[in-house]
N, CA, C and O atoms as a Tinker XYZ file with bonds, in Angstrom:
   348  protein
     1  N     88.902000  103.219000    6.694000    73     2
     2  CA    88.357000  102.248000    7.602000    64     1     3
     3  C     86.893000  102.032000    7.265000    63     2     4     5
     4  O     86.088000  102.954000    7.396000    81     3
     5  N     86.599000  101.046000    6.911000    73     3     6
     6  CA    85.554000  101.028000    5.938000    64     5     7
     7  C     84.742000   99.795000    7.100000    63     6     8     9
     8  O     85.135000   98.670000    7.409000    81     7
     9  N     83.267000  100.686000    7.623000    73     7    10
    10  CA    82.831000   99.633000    8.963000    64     9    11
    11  C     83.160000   99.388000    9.631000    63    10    12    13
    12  O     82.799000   98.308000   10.096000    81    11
    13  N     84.171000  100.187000   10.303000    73    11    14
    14  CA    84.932000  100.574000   11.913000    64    13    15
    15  C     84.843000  101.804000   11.902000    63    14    16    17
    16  O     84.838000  102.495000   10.883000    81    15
    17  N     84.740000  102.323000   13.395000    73    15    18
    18  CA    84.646000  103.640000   13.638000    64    17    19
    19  C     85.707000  103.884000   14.638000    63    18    20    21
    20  O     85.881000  103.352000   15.735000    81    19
    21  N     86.602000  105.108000   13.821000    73    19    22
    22  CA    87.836000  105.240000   14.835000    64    21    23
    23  C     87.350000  105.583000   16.107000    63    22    24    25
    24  O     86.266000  106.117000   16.342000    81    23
    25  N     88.604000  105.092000   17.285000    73    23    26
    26  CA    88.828000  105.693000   18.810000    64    25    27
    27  C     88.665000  107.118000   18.748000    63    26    28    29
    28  O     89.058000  107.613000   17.692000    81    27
    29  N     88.013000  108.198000   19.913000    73    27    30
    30  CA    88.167000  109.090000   19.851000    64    29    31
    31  C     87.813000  109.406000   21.111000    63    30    32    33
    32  O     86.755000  109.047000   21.628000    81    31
    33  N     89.058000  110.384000   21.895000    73    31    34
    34  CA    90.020000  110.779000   22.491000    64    33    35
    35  C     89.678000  112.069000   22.677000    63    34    36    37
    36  O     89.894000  112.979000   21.875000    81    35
    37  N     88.825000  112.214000   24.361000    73    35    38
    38  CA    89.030000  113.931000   24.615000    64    37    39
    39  C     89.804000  114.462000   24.809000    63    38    40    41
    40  O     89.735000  114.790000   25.993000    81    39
    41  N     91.018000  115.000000   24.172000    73    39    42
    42  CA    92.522000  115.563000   24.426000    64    41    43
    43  C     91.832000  116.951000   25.503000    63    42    44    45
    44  O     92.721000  117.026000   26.350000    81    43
    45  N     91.492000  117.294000   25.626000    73    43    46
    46  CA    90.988000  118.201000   27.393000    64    45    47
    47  C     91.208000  117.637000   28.483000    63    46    48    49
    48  O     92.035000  117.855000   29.369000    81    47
    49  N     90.073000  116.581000   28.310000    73    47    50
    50  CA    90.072000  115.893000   29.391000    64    49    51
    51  C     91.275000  115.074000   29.574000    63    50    52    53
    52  O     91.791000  115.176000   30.687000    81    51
    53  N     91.771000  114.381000   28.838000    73    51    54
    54  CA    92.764000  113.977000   29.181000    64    53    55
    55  C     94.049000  114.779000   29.787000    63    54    56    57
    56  O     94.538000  114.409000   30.854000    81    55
    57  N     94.454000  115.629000   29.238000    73    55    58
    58  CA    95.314000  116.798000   29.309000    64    57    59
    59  C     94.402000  117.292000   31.412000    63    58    60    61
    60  O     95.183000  117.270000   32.363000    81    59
    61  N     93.363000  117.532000   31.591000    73    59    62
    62  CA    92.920000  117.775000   32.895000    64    61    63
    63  C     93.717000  116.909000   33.700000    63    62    64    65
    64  O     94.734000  117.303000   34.272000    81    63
    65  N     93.230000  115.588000   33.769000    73    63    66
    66  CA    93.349000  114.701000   34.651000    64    65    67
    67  C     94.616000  114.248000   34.587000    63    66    68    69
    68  O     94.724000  113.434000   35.504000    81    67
    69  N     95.665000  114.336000   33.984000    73    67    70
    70  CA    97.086000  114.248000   34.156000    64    69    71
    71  C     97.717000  115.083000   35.188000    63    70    72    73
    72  O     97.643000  116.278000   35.472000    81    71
    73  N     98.556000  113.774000   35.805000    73    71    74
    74  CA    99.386000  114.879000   36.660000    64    73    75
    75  C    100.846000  116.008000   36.352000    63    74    76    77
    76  O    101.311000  115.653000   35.269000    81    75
    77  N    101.290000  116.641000   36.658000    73    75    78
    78  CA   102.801000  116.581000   36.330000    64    77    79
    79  C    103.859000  116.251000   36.415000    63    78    80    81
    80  O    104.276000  116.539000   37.537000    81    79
    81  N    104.688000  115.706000   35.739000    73    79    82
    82  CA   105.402000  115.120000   35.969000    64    81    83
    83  C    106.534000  115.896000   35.432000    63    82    84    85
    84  O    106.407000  116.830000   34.640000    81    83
    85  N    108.031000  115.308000   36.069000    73    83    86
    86  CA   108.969000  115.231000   35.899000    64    85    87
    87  C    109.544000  115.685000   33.827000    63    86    88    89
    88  O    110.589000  116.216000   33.454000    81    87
    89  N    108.691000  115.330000   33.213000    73    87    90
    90  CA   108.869000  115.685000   31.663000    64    89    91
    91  C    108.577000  117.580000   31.707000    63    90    92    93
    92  O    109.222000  118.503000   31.209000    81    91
    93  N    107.558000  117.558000   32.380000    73    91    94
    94  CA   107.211000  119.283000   32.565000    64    93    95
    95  C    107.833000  120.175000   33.606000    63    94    96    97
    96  O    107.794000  121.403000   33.680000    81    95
    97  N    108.232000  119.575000   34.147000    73    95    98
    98  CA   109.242000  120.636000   35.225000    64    97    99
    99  C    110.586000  120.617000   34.321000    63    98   100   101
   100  O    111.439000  121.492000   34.465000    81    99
   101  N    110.707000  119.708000   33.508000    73    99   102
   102  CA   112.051000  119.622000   32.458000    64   101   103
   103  C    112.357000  120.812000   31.463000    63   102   104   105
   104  O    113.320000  121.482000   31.093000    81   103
   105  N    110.827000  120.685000   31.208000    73   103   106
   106  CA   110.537000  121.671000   30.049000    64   105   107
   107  C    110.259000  122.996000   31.014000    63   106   108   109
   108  O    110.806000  123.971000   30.499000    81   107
   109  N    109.921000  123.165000   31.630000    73   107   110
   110  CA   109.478000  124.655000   32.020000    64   109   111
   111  C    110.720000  125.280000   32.222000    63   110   112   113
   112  O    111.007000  126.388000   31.768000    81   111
   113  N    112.029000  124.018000   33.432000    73   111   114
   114  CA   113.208000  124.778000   33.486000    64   113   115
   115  C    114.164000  125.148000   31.910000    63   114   116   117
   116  O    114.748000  126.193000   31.622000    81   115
   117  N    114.070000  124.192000   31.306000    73   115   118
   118  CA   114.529000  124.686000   30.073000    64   117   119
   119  C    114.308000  126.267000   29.530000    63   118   120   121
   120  O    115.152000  127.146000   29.362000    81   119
   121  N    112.347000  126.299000   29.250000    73   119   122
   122  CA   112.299000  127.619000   28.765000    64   121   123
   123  C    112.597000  129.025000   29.528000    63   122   124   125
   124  O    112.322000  130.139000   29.084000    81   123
   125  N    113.372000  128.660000   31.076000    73   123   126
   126  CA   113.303000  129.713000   31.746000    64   125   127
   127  C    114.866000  130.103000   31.218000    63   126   128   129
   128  O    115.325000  131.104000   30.668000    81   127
   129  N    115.552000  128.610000   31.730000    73   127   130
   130  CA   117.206000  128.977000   30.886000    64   129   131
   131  C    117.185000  129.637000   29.745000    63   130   132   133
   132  O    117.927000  130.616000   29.659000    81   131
   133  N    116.491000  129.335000   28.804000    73   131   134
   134  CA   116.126000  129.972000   27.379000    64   133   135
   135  C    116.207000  131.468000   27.456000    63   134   136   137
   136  O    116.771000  132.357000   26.818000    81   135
   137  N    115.377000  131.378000   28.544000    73   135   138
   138  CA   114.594000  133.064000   28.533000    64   137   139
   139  C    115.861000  134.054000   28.959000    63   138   140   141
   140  O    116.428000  135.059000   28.530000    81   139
   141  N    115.937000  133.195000   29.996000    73   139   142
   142  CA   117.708000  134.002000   30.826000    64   141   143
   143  C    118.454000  134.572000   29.989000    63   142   144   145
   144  O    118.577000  135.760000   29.689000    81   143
   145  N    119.178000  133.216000   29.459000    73   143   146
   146  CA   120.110000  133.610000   28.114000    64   145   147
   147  C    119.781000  134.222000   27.255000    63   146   148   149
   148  O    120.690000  134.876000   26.744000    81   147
   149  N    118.365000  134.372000   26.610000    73   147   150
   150  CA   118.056000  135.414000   25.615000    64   149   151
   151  C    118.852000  136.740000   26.641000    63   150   152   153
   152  O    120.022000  137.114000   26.716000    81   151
   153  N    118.020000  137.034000   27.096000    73   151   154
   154  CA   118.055000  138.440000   27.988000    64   153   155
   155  C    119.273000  138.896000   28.335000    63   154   156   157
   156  O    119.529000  140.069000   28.606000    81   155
   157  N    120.245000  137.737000   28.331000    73   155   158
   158  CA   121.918000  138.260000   29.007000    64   157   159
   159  C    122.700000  139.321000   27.787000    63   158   160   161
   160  O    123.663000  140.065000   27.973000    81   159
   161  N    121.801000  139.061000   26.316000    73   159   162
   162  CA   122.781000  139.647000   24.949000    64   161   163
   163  C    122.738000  141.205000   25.436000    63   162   164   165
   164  O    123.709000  141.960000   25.489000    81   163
   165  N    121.254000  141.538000   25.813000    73   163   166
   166  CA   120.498000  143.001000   25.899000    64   165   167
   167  C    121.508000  143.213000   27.355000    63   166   168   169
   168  O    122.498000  143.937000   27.256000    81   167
   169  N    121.288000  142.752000   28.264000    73   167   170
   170  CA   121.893000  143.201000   29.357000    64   169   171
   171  C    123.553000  143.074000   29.051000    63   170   172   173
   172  O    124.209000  144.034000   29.456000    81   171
   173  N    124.007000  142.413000   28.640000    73   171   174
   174  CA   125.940000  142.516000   28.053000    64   173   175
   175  C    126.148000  143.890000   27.111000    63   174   176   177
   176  O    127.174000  144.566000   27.186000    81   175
   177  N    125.125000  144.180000   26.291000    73   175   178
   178  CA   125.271000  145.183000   25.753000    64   177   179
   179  C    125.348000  146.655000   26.381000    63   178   180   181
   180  O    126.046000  147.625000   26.085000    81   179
   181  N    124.383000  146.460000   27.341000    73   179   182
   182  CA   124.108000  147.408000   27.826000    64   181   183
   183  C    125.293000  148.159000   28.976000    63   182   184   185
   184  O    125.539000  149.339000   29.225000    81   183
   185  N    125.804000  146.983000   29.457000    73   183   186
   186  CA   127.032000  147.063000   30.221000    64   185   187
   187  C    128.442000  147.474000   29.529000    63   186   188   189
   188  O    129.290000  148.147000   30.113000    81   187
   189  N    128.606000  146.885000   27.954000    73   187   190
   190  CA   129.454000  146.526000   27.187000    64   189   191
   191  C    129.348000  148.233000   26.434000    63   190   192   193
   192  O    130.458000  148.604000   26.053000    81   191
   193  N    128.405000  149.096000   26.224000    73   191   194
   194  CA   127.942000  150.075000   25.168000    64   193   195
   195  C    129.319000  150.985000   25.652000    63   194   196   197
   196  O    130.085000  151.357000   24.763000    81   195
   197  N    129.592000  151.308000   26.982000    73   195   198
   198  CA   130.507000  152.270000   27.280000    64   197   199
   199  C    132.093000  152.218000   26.117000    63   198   200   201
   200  O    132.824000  152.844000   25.349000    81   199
   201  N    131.859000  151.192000   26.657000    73   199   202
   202  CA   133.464000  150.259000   26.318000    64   201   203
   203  C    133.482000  150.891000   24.460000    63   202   204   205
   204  O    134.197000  151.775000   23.989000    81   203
   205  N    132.528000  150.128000   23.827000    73   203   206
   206  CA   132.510000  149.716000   22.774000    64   205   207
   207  C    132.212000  151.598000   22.222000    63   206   208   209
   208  O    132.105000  151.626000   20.996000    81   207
   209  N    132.105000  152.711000   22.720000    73   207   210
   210  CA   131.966000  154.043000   22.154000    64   209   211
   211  C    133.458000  154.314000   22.206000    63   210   212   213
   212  O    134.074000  154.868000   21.295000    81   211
   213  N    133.976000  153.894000   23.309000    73   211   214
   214  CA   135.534000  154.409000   23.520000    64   213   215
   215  C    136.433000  153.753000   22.743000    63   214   216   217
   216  O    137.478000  154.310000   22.407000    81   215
   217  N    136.093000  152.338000   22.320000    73   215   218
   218  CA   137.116000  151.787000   20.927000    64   217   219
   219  C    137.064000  152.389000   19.811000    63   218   220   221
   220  O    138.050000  152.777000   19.183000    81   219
   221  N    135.586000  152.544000   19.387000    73   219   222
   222  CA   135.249000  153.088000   18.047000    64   221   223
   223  C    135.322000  154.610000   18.068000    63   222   224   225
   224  O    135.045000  154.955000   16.920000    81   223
   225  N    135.560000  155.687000   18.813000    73   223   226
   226  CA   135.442000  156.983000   18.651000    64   225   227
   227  C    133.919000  157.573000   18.377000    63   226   228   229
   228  O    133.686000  158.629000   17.790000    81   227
   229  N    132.959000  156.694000   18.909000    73   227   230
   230  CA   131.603000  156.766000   18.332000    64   229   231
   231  C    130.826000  158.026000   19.854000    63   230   232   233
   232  O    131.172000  158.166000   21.027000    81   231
   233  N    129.739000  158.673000   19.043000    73   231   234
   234  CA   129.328000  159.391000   19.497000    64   233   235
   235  C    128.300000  158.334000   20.270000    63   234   236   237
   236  O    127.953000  157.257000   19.787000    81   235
   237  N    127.799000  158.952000   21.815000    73   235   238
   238  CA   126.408000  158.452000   22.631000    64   237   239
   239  C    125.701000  157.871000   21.741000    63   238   240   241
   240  O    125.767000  156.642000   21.761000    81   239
   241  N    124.977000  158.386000   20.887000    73   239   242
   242  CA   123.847000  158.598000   20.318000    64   241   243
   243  C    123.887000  157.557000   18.769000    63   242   244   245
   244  O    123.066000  157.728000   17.867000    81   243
   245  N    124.716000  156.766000   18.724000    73   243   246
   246  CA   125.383000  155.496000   17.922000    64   245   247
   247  C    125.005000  154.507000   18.537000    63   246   248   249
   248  O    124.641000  153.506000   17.919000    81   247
   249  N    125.006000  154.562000   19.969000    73   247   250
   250  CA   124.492000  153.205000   20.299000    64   249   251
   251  C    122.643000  152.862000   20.678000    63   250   252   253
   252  O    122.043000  151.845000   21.023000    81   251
   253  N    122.248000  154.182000   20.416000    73   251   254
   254  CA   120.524000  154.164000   19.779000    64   253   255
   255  C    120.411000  153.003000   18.902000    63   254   256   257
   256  O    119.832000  151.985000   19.284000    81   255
   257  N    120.966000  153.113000   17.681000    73   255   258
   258  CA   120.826000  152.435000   16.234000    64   257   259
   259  C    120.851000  151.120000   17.144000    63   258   260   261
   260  O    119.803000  150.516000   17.374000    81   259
   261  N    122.056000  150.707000   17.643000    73   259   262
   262  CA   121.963000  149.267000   17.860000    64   261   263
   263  C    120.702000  148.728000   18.601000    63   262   264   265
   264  O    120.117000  147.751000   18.132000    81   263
   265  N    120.277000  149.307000   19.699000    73   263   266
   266  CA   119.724000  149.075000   20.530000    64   265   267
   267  C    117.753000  149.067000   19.992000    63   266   268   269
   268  O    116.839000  148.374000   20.440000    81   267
   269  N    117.738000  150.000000   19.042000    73   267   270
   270  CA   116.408000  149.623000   18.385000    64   269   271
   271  C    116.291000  148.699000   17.128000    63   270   272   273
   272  O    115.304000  148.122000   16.672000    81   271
   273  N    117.717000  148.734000   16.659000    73   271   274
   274  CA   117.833000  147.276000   15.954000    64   273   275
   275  C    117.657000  145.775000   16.746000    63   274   276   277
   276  O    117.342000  144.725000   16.184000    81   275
   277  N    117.873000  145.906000   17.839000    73   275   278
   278  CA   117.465000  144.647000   18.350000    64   277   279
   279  C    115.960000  144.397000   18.707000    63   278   280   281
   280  O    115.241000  143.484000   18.299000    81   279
   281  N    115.648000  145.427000   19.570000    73   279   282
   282  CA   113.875000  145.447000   20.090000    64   281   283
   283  C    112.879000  145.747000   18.535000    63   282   284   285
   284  O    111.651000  145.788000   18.471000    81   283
   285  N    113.678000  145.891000   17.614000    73   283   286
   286  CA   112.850000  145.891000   16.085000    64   285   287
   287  C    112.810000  144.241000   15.882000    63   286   288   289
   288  O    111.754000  143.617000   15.774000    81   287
   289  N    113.853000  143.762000   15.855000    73   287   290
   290  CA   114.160000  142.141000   15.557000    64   289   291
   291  C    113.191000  141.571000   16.174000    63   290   292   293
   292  O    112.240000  141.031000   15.610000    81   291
   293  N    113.458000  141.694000   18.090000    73   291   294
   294  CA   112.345000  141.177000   18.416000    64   293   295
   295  C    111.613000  141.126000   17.956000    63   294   296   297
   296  O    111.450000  140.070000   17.345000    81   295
   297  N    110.484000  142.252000   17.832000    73   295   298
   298  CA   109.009000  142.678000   16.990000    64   297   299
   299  C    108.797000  142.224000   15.973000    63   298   300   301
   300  O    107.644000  141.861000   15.740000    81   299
   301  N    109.651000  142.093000   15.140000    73   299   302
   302  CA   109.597000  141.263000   14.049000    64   301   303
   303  C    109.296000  139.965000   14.088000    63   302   304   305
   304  O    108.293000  139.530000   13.523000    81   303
   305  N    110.380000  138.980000   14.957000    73   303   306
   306  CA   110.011000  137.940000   14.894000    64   305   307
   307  C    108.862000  137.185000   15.727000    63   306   308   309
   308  O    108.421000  136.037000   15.669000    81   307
   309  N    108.503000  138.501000   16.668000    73   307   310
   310  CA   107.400000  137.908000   17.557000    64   309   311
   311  C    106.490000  137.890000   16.572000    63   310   312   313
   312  O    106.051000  136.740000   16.613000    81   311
   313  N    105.687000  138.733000   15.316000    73   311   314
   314  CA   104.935000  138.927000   14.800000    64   313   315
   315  C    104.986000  137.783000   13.954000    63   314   316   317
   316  O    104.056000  136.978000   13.936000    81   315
   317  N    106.214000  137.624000   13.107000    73   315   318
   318  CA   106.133000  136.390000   12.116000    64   317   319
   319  C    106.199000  135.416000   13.077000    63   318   320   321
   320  O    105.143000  135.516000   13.703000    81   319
   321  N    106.852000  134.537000   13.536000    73   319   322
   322  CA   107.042000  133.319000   14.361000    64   321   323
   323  C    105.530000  133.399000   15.416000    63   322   324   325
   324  O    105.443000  132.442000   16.186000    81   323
   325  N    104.579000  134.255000   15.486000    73   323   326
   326  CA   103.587000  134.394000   16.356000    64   325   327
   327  C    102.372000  133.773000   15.546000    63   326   328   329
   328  O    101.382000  133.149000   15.928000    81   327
   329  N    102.831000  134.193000   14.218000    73   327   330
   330  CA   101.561000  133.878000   12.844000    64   329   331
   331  C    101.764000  132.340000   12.507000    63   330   332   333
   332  O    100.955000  131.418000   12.403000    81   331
   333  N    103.308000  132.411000   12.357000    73   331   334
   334  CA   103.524000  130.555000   11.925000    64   333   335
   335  C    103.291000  129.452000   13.190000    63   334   336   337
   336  O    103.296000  128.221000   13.166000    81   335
   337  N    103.135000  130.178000   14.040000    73   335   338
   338  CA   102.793000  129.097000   15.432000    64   337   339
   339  C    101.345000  129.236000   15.240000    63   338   340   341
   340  O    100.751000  128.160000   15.171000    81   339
   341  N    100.768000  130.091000   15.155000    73   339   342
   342  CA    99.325000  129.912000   15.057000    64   341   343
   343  C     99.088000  128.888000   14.347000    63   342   344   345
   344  O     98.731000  127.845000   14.895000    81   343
   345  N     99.249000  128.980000   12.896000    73   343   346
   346  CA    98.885000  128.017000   12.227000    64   345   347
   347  C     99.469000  126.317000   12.190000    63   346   348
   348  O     98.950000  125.503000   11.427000    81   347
């Protein structure tokens, strides 16, 4: 743009003085459903662990492994997916 000077836009202020609307109560209920359903795998398991020692002949102490395999995953991906959102 050669001898025009672009529009420029306090995205703060703007973002302040907006109200909420109907698009953000959309989205907030979404990420709560999100959140729910994440959480139901850990809690099914946890309910499900009895069951699943008595099919397999598996000792208590078998369903450790699974259970820090998942809260590792988490950690994992909070860390990577935490770095690529940053940027």
């Amino acid at each position: 743009m050669t001898g025009q000077r672009a529009h420029e836009v306090d995205v703060g202020q703007l973002l302040e003085n907006r109200p909420l609307g109907r698009f953000h109560f959309l989205t907030f209920a979404l990420c709560f459903l999100i959140l729910f359903v994440d959480g139901l795998d850990f809690g099914s398991a946890n309910v499900g662990a009895p069951s699943i020692l008595r099919a397999f002949g598996a000792e208590a102490g078998a369903m450790g492994a699974v259970f820090s395999a998942g809260y590792f995953g988490i950690f994992l991906g909070s860390v990577i997916f935490g770095i690529l959102g940053d940027q």
